[in-house]
C-alpha positions in Angstrom: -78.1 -1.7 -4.8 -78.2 -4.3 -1.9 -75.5 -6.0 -0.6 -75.4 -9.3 0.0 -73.8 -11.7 2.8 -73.1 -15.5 1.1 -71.4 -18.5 2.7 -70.3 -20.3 0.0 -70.6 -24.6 0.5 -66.7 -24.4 1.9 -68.0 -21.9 4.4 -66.2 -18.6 3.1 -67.9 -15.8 3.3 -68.6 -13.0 0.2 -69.6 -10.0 -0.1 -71.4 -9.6 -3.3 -73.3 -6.5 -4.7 -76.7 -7.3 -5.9 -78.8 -4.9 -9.0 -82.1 -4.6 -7.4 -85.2 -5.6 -9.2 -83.6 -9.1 -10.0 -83.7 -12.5 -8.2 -81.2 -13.5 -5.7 -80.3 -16.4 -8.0 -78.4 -13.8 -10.6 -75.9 -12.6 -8.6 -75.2 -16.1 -6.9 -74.9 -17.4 -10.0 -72.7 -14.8 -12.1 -70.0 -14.8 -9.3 -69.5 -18.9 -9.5 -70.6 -19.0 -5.7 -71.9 -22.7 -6.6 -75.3 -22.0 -7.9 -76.1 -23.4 -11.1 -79.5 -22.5 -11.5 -80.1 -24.8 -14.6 -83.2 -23.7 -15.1 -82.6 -20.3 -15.8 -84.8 -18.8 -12.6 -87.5 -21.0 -13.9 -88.5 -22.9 -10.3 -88.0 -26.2 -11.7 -85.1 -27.8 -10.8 -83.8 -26.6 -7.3 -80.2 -25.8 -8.1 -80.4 -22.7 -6.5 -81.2 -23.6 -3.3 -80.1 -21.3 -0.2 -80.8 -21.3 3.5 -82.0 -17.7 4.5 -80.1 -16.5 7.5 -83.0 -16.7 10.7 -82.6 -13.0 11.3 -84.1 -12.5 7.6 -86.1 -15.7 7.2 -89.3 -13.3 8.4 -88.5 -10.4 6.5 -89.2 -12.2 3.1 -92.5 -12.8 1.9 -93.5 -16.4 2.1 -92.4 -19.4 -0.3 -95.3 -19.8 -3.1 -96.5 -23.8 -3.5 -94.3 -24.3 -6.1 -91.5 -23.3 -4.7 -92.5 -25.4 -1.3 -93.4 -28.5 -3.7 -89.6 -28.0 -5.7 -87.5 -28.0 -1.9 -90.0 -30.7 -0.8 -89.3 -33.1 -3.7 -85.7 -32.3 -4.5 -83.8 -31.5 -2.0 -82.1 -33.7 0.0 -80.9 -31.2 2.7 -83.8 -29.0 3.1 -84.1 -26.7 6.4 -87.0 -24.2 7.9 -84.9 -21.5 6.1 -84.5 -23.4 2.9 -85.4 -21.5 -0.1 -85.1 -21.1 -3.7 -83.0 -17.9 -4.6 -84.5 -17.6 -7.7 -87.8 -17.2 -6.0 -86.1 -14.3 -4.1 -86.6 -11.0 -5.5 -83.6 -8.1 -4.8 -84.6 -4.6 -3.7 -83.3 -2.4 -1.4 -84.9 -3.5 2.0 -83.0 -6.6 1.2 -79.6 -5.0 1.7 -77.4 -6.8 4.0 -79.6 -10.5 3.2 -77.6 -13.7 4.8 -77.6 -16.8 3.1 -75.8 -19.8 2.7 -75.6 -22.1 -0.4 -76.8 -25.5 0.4 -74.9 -28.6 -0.7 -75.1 -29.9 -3.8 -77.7 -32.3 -4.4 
């Protein structure tokens, strides 16, 4: 069961223990860190957009086109470490993964 490190938009940090085999959006989501995922995990609306902390940016597999075309077209706040956490998969050799919620579009 990884772990996970969040800064939430105020920049408080949390703890938050992660089921592995799910997307990182889940757990953002079911502890009200500010991710509303609207879409249910669907990659179509962007409301789960997280920067991926530089140390682990490498360690995850690369962002598939949709996922690149979503943060390109709407987000306003998009970073090299943006991504969607519901693009993220959870599984052990994530334990310990950094990210911060962006702002709210």
């Amino acid at each position: 069961m990884p772990t996970l490190k969040v800064v939430d938009r105020e920049g408080a940090e949390h703890e938050v223990k992660a089921g592995a085999g799910g997307s990182l959006m889940e757990p953002l989501r079911d502890h009200d860190l500010g991710v509303t995922a609207i879409c249910g995990g669907m990659c179509s609306c962007a409301t789960c957009h997280v920067y991926v902390d530089a140390a682990w940016s490498a360690k995850l597999p690369a962002p598939m086109s949709d996922e690149t075309d979503m943060l390109k077209d709407l987000t306003t706040y998009r970073k090299g470490t943006s991504r969607l956490a519901c693009q993220i998969q959870l599984g052990d050799a994530l334990d310990g993964l950094k990210v911060t919620i962006a702002p709210e579009e």
